[in-house]
C-alpha positions as CSV (number, residue, x, y, z in Angstrom):
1,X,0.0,0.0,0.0
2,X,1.4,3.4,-0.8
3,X,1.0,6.2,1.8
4,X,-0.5,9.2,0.8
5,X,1.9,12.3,0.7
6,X,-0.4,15.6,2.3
7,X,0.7,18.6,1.3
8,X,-0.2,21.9,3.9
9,X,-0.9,25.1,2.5
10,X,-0.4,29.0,4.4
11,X,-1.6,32.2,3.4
12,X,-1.4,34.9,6.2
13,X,-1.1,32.2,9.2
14,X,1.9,29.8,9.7
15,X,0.1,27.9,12.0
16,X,-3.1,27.4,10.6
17,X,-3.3,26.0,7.3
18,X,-5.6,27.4,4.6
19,X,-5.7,24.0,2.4
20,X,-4.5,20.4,3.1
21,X,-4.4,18.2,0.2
22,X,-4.1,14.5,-0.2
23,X,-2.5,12.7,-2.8
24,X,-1.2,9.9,-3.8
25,X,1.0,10.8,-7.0
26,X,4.3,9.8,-5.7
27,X,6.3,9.8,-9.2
28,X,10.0,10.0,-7.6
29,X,8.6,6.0,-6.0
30,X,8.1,5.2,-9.9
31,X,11.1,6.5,-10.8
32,X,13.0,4.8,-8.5
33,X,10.8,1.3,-8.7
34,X,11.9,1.7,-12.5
35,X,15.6,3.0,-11.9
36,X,15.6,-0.6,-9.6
37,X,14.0,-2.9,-12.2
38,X,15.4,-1.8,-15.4
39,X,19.0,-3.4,-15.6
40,X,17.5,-6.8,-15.0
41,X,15.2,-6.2,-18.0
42,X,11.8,-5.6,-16.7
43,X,10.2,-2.6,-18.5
44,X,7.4,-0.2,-17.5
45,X,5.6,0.9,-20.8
46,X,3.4,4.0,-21.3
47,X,0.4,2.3,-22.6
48,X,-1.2,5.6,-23.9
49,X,1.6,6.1,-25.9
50,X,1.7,3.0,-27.7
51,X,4.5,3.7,-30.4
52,X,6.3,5.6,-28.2
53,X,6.9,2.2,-26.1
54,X,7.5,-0.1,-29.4
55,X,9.7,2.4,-31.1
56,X,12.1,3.0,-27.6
57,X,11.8,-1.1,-27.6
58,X,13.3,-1.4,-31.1
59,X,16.1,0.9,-30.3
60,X,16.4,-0.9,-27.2
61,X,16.8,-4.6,-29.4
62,X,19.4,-3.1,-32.0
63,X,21.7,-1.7,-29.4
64,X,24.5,-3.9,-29.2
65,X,25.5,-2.7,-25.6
66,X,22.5,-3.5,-24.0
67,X,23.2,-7.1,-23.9
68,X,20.5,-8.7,-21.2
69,X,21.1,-10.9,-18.8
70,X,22.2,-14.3,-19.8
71,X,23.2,-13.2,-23.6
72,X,26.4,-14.6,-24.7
73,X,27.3,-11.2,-25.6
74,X,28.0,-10.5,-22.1
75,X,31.2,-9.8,-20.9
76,X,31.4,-12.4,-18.1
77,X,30.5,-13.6,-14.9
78,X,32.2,-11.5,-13.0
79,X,30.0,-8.0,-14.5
80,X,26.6,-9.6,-13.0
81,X,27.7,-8.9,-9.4
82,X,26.1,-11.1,-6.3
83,X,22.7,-13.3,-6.9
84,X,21.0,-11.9,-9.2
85,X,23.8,-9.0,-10.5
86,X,24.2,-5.3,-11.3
87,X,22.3,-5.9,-14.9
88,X,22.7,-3.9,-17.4
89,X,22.4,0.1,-17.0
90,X,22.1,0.8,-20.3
91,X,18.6,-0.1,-20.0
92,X,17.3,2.7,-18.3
93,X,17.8,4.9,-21.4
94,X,15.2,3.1,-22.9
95,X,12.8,3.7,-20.0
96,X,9.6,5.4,-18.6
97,X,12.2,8.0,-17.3
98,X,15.4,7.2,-19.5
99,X,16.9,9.8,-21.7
100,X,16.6,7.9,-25.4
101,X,12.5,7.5,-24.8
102,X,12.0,11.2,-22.9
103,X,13.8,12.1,-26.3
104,X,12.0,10.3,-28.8
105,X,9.1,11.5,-27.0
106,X,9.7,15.5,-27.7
107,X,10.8,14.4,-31.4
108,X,7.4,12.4,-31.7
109,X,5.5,15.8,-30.3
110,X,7.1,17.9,-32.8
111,X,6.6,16.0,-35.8
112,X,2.7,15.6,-34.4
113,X,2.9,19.5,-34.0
114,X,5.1,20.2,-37.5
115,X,2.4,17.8,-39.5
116,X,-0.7,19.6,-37.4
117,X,0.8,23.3,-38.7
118,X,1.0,21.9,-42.2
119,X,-2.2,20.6,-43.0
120,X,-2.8,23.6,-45.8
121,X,-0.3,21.7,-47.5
122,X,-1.0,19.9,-51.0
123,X,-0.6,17.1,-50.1
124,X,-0.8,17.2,-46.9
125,X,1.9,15.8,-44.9
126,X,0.8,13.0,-42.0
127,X,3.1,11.8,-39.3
128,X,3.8,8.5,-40.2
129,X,5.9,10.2,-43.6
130,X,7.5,12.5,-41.1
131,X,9.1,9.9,-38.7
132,X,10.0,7.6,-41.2
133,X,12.3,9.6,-43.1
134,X,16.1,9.9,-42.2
135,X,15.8,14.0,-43.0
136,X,12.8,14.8,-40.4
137,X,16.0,13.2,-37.6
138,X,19.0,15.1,-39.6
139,X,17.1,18.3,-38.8
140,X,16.1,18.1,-35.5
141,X,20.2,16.6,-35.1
142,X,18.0,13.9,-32.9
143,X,20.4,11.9,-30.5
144,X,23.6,12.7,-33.0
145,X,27.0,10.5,-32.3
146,X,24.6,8.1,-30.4
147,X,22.0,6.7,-33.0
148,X,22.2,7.6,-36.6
149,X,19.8,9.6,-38.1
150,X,18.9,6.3,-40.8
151,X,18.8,3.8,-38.2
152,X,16.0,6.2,-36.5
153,X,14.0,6.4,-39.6
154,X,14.6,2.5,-40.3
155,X,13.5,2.1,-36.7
156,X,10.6,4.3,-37.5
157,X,9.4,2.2,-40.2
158,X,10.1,-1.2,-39.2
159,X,8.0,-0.3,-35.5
160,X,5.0,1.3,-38.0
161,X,5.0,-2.0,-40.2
162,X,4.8,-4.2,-36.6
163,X,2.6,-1.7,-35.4
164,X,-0.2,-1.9,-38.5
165,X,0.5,-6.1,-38.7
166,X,-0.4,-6.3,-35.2
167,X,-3.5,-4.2,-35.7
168,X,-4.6,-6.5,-38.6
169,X,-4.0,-9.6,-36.8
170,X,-5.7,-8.2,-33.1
171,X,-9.0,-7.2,-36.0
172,X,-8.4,-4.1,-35.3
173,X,-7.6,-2.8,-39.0
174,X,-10.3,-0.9,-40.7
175,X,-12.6,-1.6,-38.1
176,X,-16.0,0.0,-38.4
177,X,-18.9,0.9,-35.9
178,X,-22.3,0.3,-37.2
């Protein structure tokens, strides 16, 4: 059970408050629940942002430093630490809270915005074009030295493709209310 955090509020008094509020929004536990799970491989996943998630998972699959635990591609024995081991770090960046998905989630708002602001265009541009092509990344110099701006778009695509497929499989694709 997670305690509630209440928060006092003063106006002219220091001793009587004016408002007490109750909450239970603790997002430095979350952080730190994901901070502890994430080098052992368990994800937390924004499920209102569906893409987001599958398109920081991709990433996460083609980086070949983020080796998970068990993977011949670790190191050794000796980089897993006691019982269960350290994990990998690297992990995290992919995260809720890691710095690749908080960054692919600011380039996924502006192309969202950038498409939205060009709708008087002929034709009119739609997202999925926009994050699927390498020049949308070269010009927002998204992530540069760390992930290239083709494997991005590549990414992009491939995670779309999955994305649709799983939509037609689920019967999901061209669905209509009637």
């Amino acid at each position: 059970s997670i305690s509630p955090k209440k928060t006092f509020s003063f106006y002219e008094d220091e001793k009587t408050p004016v408002l007490t509020t109750v909450t239970y929004d603790h997002v430095h536990v979350m952080e730190k629940a994901v901070r502890t799970t994430c080098p052992y491989g368990f994800m937390l996943r924004d499920l209102q942002k569906e893409f987001l998630s599958r398109f920081s998972d991709e990433l996460l699959l083609r980086d070949r430093y983020a080796n998970p635990i068990g993977s011949p591609g670790t190191s050794g024995r000796h980089n897993l630490g006691a019982c269960i081991g350290t994990g990998n770090s690297r992990f995290f960046n992919y995260s809720l809270f890691g710095r690749y998905y908080l960054l692919l989630q600011a380039l996924l708002e502006e192309a969202s915005s950038a498409t939205s602001a060009e709708q008087s265009a002929l034709p009119p541009p739609d997202i999925e074009t926009r994050v699927s092509s390498r020049q949308f990344y070269v010009r927002m110099k998204a992530l540069p030295g760390e992930i290239s701006a083709t494997q991005l778009a590549t990414t992009a695509r491939s995670c779309l493709e999955k994305f649709k497929n799983d939509y037609k499989i689920g019967s999901f694709y061209n669905l209509i209310e009637w």
